[in-house]
VOMARRO-128906 format. One record per residue (C-alpha): residue in one letter; x, y, z. Coordinates in nm, 2 decimals. Layout:
VOMARRO-128906
resn->A u->X v->Y w->Z
...
end
This chain:
VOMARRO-128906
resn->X u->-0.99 v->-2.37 w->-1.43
resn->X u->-0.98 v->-2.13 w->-1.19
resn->X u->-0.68 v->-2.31 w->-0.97
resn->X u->-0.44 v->-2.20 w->-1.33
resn->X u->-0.52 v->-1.85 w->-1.35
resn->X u->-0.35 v->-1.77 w->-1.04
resn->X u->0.04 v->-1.87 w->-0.89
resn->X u->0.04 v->-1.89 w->-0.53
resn->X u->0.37 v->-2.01 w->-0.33
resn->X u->0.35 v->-2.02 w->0.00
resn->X u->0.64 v->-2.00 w->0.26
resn->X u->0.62 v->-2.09 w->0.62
resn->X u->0.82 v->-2.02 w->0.96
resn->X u->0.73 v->-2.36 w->1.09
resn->X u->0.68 v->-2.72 w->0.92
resn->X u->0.53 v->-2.85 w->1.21
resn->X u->0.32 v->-2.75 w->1.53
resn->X u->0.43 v->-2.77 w->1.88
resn->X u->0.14 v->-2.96 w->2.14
resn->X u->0.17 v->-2.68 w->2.37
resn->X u->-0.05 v->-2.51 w->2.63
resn->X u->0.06 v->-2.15 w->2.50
resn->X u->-0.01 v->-2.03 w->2.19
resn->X u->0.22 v->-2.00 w->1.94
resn->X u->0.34 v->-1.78 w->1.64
resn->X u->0.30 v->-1.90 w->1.29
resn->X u->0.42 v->-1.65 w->1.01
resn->X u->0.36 v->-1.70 w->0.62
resn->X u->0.45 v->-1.52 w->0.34
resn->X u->0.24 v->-1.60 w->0.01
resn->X u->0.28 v->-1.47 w->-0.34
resn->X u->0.05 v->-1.41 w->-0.63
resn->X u->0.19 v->-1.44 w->-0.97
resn->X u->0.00 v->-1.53 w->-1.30
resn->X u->0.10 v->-1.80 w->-1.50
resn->X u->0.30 v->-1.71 w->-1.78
resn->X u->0.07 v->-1.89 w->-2.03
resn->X u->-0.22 v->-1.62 w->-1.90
resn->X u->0.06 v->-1.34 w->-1.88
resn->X u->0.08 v->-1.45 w->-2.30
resn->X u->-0.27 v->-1.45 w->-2.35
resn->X u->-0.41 v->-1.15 w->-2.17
resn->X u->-0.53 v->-0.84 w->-2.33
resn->X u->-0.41 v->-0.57 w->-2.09
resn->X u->-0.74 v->-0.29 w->-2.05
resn->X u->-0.73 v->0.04 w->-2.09
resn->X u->-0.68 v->0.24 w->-1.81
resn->X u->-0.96 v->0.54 w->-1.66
resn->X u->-0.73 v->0.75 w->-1.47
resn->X u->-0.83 v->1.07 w->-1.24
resn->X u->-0.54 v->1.30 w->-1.08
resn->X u->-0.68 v->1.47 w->-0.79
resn->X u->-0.45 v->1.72 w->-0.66
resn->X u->-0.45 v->2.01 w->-0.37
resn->X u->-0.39 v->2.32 w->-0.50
resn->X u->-0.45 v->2.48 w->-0.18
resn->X u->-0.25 v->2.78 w->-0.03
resn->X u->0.01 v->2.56 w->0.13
resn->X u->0.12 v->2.42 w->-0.24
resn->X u->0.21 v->2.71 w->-0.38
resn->X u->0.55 v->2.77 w->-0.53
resn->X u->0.79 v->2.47 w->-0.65
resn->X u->0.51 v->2.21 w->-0.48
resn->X u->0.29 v->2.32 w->-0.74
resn->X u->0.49 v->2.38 w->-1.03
resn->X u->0.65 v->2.01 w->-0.97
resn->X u->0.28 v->1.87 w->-0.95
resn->X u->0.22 v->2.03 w->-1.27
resn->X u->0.50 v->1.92 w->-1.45
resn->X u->0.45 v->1.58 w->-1.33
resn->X u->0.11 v->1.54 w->-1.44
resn->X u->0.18 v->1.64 w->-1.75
resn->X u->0.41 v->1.38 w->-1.83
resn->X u->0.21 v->1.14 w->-1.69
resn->X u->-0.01 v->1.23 w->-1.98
resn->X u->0.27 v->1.19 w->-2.19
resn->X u->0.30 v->0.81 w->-2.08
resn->X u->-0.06 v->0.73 w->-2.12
resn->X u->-0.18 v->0.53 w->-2.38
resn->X u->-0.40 v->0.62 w->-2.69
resn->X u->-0.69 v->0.43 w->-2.51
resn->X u->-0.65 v->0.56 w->-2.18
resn->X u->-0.92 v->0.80 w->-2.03
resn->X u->-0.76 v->1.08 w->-1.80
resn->X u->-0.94 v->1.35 w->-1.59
resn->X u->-0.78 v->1.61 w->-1.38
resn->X u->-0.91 v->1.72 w->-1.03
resn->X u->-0.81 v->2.07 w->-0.83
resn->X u->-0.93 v->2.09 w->-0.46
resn->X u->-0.90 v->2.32 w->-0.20
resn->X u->-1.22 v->2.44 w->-0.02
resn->X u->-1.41 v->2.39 w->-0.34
resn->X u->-1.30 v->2.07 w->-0.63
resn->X u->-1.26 v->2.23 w->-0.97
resn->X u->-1.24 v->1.96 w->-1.27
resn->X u->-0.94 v->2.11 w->-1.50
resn->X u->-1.00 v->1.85 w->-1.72
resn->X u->-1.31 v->1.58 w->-1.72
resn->X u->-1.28 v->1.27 w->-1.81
resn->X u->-1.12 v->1.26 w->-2.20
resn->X u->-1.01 v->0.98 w->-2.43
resn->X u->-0.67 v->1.06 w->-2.51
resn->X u->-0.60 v->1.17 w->-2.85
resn->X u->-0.48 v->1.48 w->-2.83
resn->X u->-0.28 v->1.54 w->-2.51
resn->X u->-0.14 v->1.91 w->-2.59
resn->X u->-0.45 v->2.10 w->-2.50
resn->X u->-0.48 v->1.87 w->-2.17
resn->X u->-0.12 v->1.96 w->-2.10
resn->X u->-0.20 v->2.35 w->-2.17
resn->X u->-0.53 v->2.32 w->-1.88
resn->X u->-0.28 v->2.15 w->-1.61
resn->X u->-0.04 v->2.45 w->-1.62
resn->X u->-0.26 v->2.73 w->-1.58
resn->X u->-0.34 v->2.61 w->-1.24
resn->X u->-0.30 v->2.83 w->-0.96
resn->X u->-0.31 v->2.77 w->-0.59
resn->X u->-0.56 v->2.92 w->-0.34
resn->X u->-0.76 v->2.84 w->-0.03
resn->X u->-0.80 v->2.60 w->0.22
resn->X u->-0.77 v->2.16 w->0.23
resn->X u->-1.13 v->1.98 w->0.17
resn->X u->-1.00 v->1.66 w->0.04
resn->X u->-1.38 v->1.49 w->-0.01
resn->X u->-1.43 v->1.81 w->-0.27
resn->X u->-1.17 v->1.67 w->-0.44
resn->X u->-1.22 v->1.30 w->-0.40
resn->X u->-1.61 v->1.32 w->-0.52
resn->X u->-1.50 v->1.52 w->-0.80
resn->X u->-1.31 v->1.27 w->-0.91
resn->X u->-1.52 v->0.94 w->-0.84
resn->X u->-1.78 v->1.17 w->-1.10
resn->X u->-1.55 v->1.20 w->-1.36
resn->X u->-1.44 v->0.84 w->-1.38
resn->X u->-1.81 v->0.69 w->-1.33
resn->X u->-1.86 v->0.84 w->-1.69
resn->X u->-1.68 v->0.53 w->-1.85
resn->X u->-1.77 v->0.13 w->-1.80
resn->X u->-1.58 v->0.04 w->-1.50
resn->X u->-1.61 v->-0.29 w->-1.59
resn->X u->-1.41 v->-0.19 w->-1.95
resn->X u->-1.13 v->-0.04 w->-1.73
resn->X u->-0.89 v->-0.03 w->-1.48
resn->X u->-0.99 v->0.23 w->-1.29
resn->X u->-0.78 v->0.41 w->-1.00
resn->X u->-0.77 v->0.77 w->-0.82
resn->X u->-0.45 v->0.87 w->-0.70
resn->X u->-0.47 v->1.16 w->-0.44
resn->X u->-0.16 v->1.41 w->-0.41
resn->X u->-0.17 v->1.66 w->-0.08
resn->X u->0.01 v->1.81 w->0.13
resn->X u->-0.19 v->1.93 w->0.44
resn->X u->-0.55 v->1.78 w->0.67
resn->X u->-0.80 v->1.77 w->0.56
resn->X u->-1.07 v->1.97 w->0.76
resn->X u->-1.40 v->1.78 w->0.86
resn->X u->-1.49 v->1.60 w->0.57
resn->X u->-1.24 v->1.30 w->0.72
resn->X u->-1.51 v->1.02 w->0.73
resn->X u->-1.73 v->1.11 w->0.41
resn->X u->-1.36 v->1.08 w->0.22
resn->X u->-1.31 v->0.71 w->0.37
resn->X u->-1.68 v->0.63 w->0.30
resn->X u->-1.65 v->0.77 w->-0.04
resn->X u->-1.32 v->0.52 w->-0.09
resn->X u->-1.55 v->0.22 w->0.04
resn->X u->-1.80 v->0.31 w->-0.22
resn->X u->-1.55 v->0.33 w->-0.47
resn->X u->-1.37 v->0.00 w->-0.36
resn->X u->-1.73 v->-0.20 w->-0.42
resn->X u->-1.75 v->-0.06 w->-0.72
resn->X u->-1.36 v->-0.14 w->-0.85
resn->X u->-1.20 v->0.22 w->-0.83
resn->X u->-0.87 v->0.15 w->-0.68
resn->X u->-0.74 v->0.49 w->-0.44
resn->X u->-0.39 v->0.60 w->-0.38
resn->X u->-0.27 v->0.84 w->-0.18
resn->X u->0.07 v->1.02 w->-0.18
resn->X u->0.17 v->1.32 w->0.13
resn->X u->0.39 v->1.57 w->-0.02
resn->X u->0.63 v->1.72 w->0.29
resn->X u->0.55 v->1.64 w->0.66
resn->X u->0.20 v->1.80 w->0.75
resn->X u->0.00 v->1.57 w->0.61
resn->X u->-0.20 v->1.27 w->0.81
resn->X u->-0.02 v->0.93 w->0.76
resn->X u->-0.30 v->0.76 w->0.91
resn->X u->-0.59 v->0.90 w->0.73
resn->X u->-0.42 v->0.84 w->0.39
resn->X u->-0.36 v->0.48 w->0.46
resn->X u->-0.71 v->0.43 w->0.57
resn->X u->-0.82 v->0.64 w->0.24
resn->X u->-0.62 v->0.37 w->0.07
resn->X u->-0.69 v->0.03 w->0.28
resn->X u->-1.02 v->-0.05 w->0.08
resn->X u->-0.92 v->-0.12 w->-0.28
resn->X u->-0.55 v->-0.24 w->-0.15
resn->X u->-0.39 v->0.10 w->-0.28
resn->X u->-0.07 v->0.26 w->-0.22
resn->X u->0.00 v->0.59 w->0.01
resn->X u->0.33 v->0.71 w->0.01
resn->X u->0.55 v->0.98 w->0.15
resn->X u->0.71 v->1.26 w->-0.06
resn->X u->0.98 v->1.42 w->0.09
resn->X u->1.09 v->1.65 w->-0.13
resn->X u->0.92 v->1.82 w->-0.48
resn->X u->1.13 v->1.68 w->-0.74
resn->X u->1.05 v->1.31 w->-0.58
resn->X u->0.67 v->1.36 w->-0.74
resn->X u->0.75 v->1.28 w->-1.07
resn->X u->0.89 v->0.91 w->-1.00
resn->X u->0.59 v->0.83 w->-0.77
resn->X u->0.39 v->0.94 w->-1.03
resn->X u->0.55 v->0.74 w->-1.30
resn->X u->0.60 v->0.44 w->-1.12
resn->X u->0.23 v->0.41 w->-1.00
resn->X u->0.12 v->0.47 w->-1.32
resn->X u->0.40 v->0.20 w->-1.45
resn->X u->0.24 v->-0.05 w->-1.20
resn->X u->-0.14 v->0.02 w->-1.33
resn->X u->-0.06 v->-0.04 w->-1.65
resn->X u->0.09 v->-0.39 w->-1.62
resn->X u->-0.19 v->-0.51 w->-1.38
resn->X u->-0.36 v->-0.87 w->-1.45
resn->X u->-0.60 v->-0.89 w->-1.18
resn->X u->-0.78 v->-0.66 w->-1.01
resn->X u->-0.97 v->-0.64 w->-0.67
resn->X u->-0.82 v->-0.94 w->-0.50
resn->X u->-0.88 v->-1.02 w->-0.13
resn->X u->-0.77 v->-1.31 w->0.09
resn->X u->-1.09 v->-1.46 w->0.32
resn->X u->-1.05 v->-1.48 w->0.70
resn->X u->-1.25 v->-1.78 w->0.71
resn->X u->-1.03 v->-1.96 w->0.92
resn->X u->-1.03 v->-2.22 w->1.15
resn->X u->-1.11 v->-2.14 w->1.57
resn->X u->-0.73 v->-2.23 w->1.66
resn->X u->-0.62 v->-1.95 w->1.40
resn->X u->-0.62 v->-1.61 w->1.40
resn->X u->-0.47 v->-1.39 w->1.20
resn->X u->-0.29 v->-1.11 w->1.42
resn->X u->-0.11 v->-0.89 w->1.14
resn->X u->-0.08 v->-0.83 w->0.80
resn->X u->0.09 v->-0.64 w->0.57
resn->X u->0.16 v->-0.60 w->0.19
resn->X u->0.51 v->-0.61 w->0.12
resn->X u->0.52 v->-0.60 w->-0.31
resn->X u->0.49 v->-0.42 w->-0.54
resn->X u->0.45 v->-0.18 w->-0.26
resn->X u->0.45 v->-0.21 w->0.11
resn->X u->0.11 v->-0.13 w->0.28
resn->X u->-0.05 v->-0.23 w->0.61
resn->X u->-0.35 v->-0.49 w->0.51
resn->X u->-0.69 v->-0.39 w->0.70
resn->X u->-0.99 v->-0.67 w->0.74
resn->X u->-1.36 v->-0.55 w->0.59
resn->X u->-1.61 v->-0.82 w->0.56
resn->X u->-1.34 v->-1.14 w->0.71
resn->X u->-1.17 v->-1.00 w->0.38
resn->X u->-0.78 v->-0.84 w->0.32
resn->X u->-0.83 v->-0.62 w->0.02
resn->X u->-0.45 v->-0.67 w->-0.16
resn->X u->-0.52 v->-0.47 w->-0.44
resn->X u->-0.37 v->-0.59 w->-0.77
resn->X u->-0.14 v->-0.84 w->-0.90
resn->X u->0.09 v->-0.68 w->-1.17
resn->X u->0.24 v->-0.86 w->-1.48
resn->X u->0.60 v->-0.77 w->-1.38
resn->X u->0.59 v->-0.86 w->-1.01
resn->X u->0.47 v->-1.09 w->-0.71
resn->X u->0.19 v->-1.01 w->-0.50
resn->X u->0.34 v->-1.03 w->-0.20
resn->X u->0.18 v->-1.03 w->0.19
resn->X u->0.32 v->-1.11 w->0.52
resn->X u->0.07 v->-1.28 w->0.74
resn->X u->0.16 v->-1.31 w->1.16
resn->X u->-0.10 v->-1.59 w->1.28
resn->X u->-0.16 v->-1.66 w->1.65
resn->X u->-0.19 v->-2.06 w->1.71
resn->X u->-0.36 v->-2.17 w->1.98
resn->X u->-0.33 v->-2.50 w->2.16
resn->X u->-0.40 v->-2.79 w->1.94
resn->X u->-0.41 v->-3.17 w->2.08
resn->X u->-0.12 v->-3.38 w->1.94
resn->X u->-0.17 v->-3.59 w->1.70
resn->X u->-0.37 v->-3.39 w->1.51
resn->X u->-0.36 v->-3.22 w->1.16
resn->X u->-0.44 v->-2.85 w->1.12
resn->X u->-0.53 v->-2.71 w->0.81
resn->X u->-0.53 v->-2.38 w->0.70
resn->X u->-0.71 v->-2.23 w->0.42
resn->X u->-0.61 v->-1.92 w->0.21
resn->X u->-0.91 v->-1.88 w->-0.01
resn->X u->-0.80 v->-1.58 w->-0.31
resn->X u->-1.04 v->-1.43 w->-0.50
resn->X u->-0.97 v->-1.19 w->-0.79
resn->X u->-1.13 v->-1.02 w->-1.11
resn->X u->-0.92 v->-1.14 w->-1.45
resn->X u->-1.00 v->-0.98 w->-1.76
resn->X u->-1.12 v->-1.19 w->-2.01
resn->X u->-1.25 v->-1.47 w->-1.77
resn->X u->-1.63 v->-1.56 w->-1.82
resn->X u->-1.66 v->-1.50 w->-1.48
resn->X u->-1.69 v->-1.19 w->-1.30
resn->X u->-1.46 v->-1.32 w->-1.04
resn->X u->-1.27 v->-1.65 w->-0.98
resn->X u->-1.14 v->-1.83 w->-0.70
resn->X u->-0.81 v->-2.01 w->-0.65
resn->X u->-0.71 v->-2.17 w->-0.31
resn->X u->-0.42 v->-2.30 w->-0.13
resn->X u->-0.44 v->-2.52 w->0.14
resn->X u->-0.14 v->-2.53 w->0.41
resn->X u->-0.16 v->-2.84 w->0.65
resn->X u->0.08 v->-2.88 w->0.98
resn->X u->0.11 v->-3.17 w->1.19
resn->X u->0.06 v->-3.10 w->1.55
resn->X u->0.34 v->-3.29 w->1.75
resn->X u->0.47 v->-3.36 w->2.07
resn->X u->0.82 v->-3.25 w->1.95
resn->X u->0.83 v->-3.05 w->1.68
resn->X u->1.11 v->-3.14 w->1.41
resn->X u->1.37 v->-2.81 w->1.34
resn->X u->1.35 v->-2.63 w->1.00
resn->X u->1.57 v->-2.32 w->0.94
resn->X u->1.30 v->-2.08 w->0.87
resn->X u->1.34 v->-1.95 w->0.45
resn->X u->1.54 v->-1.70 w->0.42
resn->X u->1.30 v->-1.43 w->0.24
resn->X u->1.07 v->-1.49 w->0.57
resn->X u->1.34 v->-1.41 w->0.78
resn->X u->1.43 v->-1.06 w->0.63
resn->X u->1.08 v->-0.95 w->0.61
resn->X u->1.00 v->-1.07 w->0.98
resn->X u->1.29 v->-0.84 w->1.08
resn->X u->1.21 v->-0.55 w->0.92
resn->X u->0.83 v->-0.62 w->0.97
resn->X u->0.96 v->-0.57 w->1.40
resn->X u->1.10 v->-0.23 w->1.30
resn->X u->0.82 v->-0.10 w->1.15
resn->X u->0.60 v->-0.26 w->1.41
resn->X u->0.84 v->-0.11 w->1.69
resn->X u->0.87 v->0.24 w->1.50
resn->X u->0.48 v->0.25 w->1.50
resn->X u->0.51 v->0.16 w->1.90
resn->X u->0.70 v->0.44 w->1.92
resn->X u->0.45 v->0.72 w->1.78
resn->X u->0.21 v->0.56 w->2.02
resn->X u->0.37 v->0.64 w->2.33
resn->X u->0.45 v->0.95 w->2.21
resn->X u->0.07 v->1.00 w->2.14
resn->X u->-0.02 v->0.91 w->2.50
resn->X u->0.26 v->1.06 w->2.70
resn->X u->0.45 v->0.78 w->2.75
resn->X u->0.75 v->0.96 w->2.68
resn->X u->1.01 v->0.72 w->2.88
resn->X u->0.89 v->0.43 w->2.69
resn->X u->0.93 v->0.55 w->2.37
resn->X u->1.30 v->0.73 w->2.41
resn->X u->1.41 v->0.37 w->2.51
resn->X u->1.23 v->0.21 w->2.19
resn->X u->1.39 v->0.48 w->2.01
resn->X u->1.73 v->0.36 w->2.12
resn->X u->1.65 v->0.03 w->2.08
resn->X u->1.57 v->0.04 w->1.69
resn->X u->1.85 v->0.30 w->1.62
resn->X u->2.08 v->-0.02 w->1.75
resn->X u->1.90 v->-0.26 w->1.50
resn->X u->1.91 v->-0.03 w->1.20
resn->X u->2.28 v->0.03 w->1.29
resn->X u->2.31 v->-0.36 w->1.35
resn->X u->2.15 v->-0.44 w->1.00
resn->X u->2.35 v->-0.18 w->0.83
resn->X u->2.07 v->0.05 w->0.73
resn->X u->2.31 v->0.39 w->0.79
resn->X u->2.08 v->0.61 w->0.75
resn->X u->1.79 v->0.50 w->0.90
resn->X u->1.98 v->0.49 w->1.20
resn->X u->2.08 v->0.84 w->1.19
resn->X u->1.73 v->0.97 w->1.16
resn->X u->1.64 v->0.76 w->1.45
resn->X u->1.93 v->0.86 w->1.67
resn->X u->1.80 v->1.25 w->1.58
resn->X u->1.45 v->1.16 w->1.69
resn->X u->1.64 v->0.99 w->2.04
resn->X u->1.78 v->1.32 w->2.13
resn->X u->1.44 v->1.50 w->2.03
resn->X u->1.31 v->1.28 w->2.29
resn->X u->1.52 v->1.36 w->2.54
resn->X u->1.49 v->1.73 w->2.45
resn->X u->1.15 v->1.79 w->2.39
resn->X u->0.96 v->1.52 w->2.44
resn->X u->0.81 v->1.48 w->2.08
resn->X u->0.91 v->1.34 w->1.75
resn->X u->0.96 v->1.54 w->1.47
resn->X u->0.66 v->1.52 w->1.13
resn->X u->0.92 v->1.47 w->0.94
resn->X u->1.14 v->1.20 w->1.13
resn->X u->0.85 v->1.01 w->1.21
resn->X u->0.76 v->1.02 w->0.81
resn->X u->1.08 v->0.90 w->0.69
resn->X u->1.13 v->0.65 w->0.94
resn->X u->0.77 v->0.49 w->0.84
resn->X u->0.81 v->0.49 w->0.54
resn->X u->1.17 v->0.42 w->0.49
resn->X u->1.11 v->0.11 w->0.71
resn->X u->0.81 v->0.04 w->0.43
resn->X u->1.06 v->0.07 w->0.19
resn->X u->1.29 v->-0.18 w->0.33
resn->X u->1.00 v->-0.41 w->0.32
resn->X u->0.98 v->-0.42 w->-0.06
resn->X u->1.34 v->-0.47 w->-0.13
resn->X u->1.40 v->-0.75 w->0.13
resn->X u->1.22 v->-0.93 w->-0.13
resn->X u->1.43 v->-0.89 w->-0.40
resn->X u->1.17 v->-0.83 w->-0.69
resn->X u->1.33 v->-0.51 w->-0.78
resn->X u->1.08 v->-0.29 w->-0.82
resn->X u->1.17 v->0.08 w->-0.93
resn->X u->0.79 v->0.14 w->-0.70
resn->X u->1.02 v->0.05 w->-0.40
resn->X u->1.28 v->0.26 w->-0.51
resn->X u->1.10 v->0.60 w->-0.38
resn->X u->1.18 v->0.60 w->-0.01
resn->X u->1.55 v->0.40 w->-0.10
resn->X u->1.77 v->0.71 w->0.01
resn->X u->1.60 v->0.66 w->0.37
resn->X u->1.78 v->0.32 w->0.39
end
């Protein structure tokens, strides 16, 4: 039974395995779907929503009064059986509004905008805050996620916050985590996310809140199974080098346990991950299997969790036949280098490697040019001569190449997401 509850294709860079004394690289790109019949039958469950948001010093003004305005329509989209509850943090977590059946959303609305921003960035104030108010509801009943809106560091508190989203991953509380300008720390917020397979994202400018909001809250509603992780239990010849989400949402993958934690699979789109494996030498003549073993929570199942699998053989040969790699696989292994080769960057940068990095630079400005995304080539051409200049990147440059490269990700698919829509104009 469990095999039918879950759709998984599977697409591969090779069809067969080279007998070579090198190892070699083996790329796959799987989807998660759910069957139709199930997508008929399922009864979709409420979700337990908590907005945590900074209202710190640095927010004050038109970061604010966008926040604001988003979370109140937000509320507006929210069905009847929803539970919301609204978070403030800055050195202290205030809870605007606890956790509340809607019914009657105009008195929740009123609460939101008499906020007012003050004090300093203690994100764990805010994130424990929040993991209280949605514990007041069966988690079990729900689908539960935090989404996180700041705009600064957070000061001290760093690893409580990613042991709190742990905590909250075992327990099924999804986190995501969106930076609102360029002083935020991209790293921290995808390792805030990483457990429960969440989203972090980069806002760029105020009135971009709004659709992040929306479309997370878009994605959450149409979500058929929850908690779903890929096992590492693979064979010694395999390894897995990389991996990365690329629908509904691009997101770096991260192993806990020999487990990826992907997150969700949504009604209206694909599950979608990239997977780089490193092959080493394998006799000829032989067979080499490689399990994906997915295991998910489904509503409705008897089970608290089920189990599909999908087994991917390759022969190992002498002389392996030629097979133009898929077409899908090709975009997303091209785009998946410039990410790869923008994060190379920041990493020289980081250790003083400044030589190294320029020339990256000018190497991925050529490819962006060469694949005709304009404008991501023009904010890494700026970042070339800030190189040469100054000898740093930019926040912001680095920001919107990251996560206009993400973007990229996501559409090279072709699911056509709106949720990839966000960072589009960086393209």
């Amino acid at each position: 039974m469990s095999q039918n509850l879950l759709d998984i294709t599977v697409q591969t860079s090779l069809a067969q395995l080279g007998a070579i004394d090198t190892p070699q690289v083996l790329y796959m790109l799987a989807e998660l779907r759910p069957p139709k019949k199930q997508v008929a039958a399922q009864v979709s469950q409420p979700l337990n929503l908590a907005l945590v948001i900074d209202r710190s010093t640095s927010m004050k003004g038109e970061r604010l009064a966008r926040v604001k305005t988003a979370a109140n329509l937000v509320i507006e989209k929210l069905a009847a059986g929803d539970t919301v509850s609204l978070i403030t943090y800055s050195d202290r977590a205030e809870v605007v509004v606890p956790a509340t059946p809607l019914t009657n959303r105009l008195p929740l609305q009123a609460k939101i905008m008499g906020i007012q921003a003050s004090g300093g960035t203690e994100i764990y104030q805010g994130l424990a805050a929040g993991m209280k108010e949605m514990s007041k509801v069966a988690l079990d009943q729900h689908i539960s996620h935090l989404i996180l809106l700041t705009d600064g560091h957070t000061y001290g508190d760093g690893e409580q916050c990613l042991e709190l989203a742990r905590t909250a991953a075992g327990r099924g509380i999804g986190f995501s985590a969106f930076g609102i300008g360029s002083e935020w720390n991209d790293q921290f917020l995808d390792e805030l996310v990483a457990p429960s397979g969440g989203q972090s994202g980069f806002i760029a400018e105020p009135e971009q809140i709004l659709h992040f909001l929306r479309q997370r809250i878009k994605g959450l509603g149409a979500v058929y199974a929850q908690n779903v992780r890929l096992s590492a239990k693979l064979p010694e010849s395999v390894e897995i080098k990389e991996a990365f989400k690329l629908a509904p949402f691009a997101q770096p993958l991260t192993f806990a346990n020999r487990e990826l934690a992907l997150g969700a699979v949504e009604g209206r789109a694909p599950l979608s991950i990239l997977l780089e494996l490193t092959i080493h030498p394998v006799p000829a003549g032989r067979t080499l299997a490689i399990p994906l073993q997915f295991k998910a929570n489904i509503a409705g199942q008897e089970k608290e969790e089920v189990t599909v699998n999908s087994m991917q053989q390759f022969a190992v040969v002498s002389k392996p036949r030629d097979r133009k790699m898929p077409e899908a696989l090709v975009k997303a292994v091209q785009i998946f280098n410039m990410y790869r080769m923008n994060e190379k960057i920041f990493h020289d940068v980081e250790g003083g490697n400044i030589d190294a990095a320029t020339k990256r630079m000018e190497s991925l400005t050529q490819r962006f040019r060469e694949a005709g995304f304009t404008q991501l080539a023009q904010h890494a051409s700026a970042e070339t001569q800030r190189l040469l200049q100054t000898g740093a990147l930019s926040l912001e440059g680095h920001k919107q190449l990251k996560y206009g490269t993400r973007t990229l990700l996501t559409s090279s698919l072709g699911v056509g997401l709106d949720a990839a829509e966000g960072g589009a104009n960086n393209a």
